[in-house]
N, C-alpha and C positions, 0 to 999 in steps of 0.2 A: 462277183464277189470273190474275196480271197481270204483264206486262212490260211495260216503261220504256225508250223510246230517241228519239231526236232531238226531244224533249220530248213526247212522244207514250205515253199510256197505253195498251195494248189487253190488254182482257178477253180469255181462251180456254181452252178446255178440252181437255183429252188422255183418250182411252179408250182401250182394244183392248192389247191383249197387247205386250210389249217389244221390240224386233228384225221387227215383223213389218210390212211396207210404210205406210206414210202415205198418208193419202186426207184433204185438207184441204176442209171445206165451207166456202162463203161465201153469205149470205143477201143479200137484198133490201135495198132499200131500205124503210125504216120499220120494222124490223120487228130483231132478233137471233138469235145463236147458237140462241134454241130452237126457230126454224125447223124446223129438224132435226132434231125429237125422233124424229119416227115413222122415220126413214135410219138414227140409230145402233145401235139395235138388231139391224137384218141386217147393218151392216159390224164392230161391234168386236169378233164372233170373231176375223176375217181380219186386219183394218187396225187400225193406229195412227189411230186417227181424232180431227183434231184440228178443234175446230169455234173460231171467233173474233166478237167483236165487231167489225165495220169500223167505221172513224174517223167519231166521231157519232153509234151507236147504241149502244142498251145500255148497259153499263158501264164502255164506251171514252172514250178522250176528245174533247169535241166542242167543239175549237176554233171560230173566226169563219173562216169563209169568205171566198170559194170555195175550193170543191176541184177534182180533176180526174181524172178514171180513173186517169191514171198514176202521181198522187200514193195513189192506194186502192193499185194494184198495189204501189206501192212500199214501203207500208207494209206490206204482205201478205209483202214479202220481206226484210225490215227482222224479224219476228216468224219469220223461218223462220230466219234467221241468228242471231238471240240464242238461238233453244231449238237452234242446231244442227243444222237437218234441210235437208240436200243436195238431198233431191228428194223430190216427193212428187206423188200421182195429186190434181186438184183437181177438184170438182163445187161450181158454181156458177148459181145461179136470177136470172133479173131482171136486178138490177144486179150481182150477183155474177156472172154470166154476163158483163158486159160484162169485168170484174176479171180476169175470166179470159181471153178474148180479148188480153188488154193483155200478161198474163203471158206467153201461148202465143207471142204474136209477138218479145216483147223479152228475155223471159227463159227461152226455151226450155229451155236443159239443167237447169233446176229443176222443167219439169214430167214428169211419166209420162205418165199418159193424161189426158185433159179430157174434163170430160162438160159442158155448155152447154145451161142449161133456160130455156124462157121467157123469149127473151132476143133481142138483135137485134146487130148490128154498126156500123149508124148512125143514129141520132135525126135526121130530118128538120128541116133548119130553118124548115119552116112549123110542125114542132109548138112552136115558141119561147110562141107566144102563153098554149099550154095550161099552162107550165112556169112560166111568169111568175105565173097565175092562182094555182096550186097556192102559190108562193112566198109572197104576196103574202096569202093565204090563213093558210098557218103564221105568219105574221109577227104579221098582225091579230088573229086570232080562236082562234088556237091549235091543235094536233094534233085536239084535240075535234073541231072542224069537217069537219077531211078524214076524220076515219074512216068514216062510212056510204059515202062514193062507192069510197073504196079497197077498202074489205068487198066493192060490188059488184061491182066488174072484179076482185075478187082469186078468191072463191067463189057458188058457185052459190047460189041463192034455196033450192034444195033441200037440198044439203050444209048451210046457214046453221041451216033448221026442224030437219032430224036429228042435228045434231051443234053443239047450244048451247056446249057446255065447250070444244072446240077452236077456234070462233069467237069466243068469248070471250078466249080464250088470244090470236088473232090480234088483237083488236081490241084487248087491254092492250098488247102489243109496239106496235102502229100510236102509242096517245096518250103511253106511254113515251117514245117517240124523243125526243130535245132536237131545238125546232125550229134552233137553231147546225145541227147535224147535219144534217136534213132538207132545210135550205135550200144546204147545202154540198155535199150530194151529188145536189140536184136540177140544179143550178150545173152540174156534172160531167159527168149523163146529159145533160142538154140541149144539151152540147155533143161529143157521144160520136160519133166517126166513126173506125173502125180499116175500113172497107170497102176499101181500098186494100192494105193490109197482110194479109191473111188467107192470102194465098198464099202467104205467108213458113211456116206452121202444119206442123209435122212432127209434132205429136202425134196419136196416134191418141185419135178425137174422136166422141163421142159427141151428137149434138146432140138433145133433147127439145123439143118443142111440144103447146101442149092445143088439139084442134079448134075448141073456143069461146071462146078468148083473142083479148080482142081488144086488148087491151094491149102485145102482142108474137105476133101473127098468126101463123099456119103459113107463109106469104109469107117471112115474116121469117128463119124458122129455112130456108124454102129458100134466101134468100140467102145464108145463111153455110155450108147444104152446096154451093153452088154454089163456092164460095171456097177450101173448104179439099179437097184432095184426098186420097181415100179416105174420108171420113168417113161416118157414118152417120145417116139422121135414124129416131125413132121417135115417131108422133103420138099423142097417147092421145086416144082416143073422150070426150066428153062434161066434159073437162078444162078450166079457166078458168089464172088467170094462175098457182094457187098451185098447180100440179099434183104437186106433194108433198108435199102434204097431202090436198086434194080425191081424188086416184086413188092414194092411195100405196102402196096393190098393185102395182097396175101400174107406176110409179114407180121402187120396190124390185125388182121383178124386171128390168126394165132394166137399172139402175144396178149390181145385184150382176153380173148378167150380164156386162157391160163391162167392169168391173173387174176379173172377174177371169178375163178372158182370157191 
């Protein structure tokens, strides 16, 4: 399904039973809604589970750039107001964790609970160099080029040998993306700093980290429980950056746990 507003196309999808709570996912950078595949199976007995393209990937639309987290946020809430959903619980990876951070601080009474994977609060500005490279990269030589390094930091050497089909899946979502998109939202994380703001946070929050990401560190995900009070962090053993797919056992039982406190 698609919705249409301030010239703005985004892709989404609704599963789960009628009347029954909203639990909105938001994926990665590079990458789309089927992120998600292996989460909607445990929530759409419970939840309304509405999953979306962000602005740039998939089948969204991917204007020229830049963008900026609060312009992703705001799209996010732009697409909650045309389908008419007041509030809803959001789980967010990567950059969709940062979406989420954006939301929790500025648009509180739209969220429930928040759950924040793989994800960080502020992008260092010495990492600018690395973001330019990547840019610079998509522009020249195409999505082709980034996918083996993204593959790497995303999954395991191991997960990659035992599970071809789902790596596969990942790396068609990675040359999919329009580099318009890529570079729009790379624009965005690299300039991503809500570290100041977090203490504003009244949701109850869920924060996720993989012991071996090094993309978005355990560090990182301590920063943001140090931030937000009451929250909780849970680390999965042996976990890289896509730890929703890599452990999605463990993932899954987190994540239903949380939500449905």
């Amino acid at each position: 399904m698609h919705a249409g507003f301030n010239d703005l196309v985004i892709h989404y999808e609704i599963e789960g039973p009628e009347g029954s709570p909203f639990v909105t996912l938001s994926h990665s950078l590079a990458s789309s809604l089927e992120l998600w595949d292996l989460q909607v199976p445990v929530l759409r007995d419970k939840f309304r589970v509405l999953r979306y393209d962000t602005r740039g990937h998939g089948s969204s639309s991917a204007p020229t750039g830049p963008y900026s987290v609060e312009m992703l946020a705001a799209d996010l809430i732009g697409l909650l107001d045309r389908l008419e959903i007041e509030r809803t619980h959001f789980v967010g990876i990567s950059m969709g964790g940062m979406i989420g951070q954006v939301l929790a601080c500025r648009y509180a009474e739209r969220i429930g609970r928040l759950v924040l994977s793989n994800t960080t609060c502020r992008v260092a500005p010495e990492a600018a160099p690395l973001w330019e490279e990547r840019i610079r990269t998509a522009e020249t030589e195409g999505m082709e080029a980034l996918a083996p390094d993204i593959l790497n930091r995303w999954l395991s050497d191991q997960f990659r040998r035992n599970q071809p089909e789902l790596t596969d899946m990942i790396r068609h979502m990675i040359v999919s993306t329009p580099v318009s998109g890529y570079v729009g939202c790379s624009q965005a994380i690299g300039a991503f700093d809500v570290s100041s703001e977090l203490s504003k946070v009244t949701a109850p929050t869920l924060i996720i980290a993989g012991r071996m990401d090094e993309s978005t560190p355990v560090s990182a995900a301590m920063a943001i429980q140090e931030r937000i009070e009451g929250s909780e962090l849970a680390v999965i053993p042996g976990a890289l950056h896509l730890s929703n797919v890599e452990t999605s056992e463990f993932f899954n039982q987190a994540l239903a746990r949380f939500l449905e406190q």
